[in-house]
GUTI-854763 format. One record per residue (C-alpha): x, y, z; residue in one letter. Coordinates in steps of 0.02 Angstrom, whole numbers. Example, Ala and Ser with C-alpha at 12.3 -4.5 7.8 and 13.67 -1.06 7.14 Angstrom:
2
((615 -225 390) A);
((684 -53 357) S);
//
This chain:
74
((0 0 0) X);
((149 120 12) X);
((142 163 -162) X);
((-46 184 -151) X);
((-112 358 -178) X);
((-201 417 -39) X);
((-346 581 -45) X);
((-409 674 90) X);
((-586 739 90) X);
((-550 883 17) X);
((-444 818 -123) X);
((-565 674 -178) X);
((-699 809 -177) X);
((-581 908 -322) X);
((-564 757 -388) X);
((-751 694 -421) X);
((-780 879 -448) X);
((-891 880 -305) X);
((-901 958 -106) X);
((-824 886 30) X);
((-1004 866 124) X);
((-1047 765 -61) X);
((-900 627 0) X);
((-967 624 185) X);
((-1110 588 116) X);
((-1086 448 5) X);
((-975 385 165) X);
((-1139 400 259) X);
((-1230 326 156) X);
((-1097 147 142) X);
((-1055 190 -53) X);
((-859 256 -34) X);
((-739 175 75) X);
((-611 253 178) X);
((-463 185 291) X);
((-410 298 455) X);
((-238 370 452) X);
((-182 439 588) X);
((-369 480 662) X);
((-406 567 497) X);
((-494 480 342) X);
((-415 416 183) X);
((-485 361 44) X);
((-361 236 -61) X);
((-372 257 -263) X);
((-436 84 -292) X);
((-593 104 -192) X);
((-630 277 -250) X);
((-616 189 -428) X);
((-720 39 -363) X);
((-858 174 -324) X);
((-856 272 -499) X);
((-888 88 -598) X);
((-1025 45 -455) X);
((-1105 247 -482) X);
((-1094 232 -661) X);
((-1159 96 -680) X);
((-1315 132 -586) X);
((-1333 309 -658) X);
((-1468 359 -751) X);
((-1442 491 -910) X);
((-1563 628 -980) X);
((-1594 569 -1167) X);
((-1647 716 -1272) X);
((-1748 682 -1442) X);
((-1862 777 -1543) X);
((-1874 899 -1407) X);
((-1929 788 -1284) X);
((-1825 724 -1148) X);
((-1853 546 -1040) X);
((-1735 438 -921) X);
((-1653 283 -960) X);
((-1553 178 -865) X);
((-1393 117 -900) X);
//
């Protein structure tokens, strides 16, 4: 694991493009992992990965045609 990236809150937030409360969150919530280091959380690159293929998976994207929108699911 020592050549395992590591992010903080803050930077997996830049990251996703998202806030820091958006990562508590989805820790709340049992959907992004984290490991403690020294009393602070750490999220390792493989998990955060992990959680993009299980998001995207499960997301759902705004089709647009003939002016009329509708959801499908991937």
């Amino acid at each position: 694991m020592a050549d395992e990236a590591l992010f903080t809150t803050y930077s997996l937030a830049h990251y996703l493009q998202v806030s820091a409360r958006t990562v508590q969150r989805e820790v709340a919530r049992g959907r992004l992992t984290y490991v403690m280091v020294g009393g602070r959380r750490r999220y390792r690159r493989h998990d955060v990965e992990s959680y993009l293929r299980n998001r995207t998976q499960r997301s759902q994207f705004r089709i647009i045609q003939g002016g009329r929108s509708r959801f499908a699911v991937r």
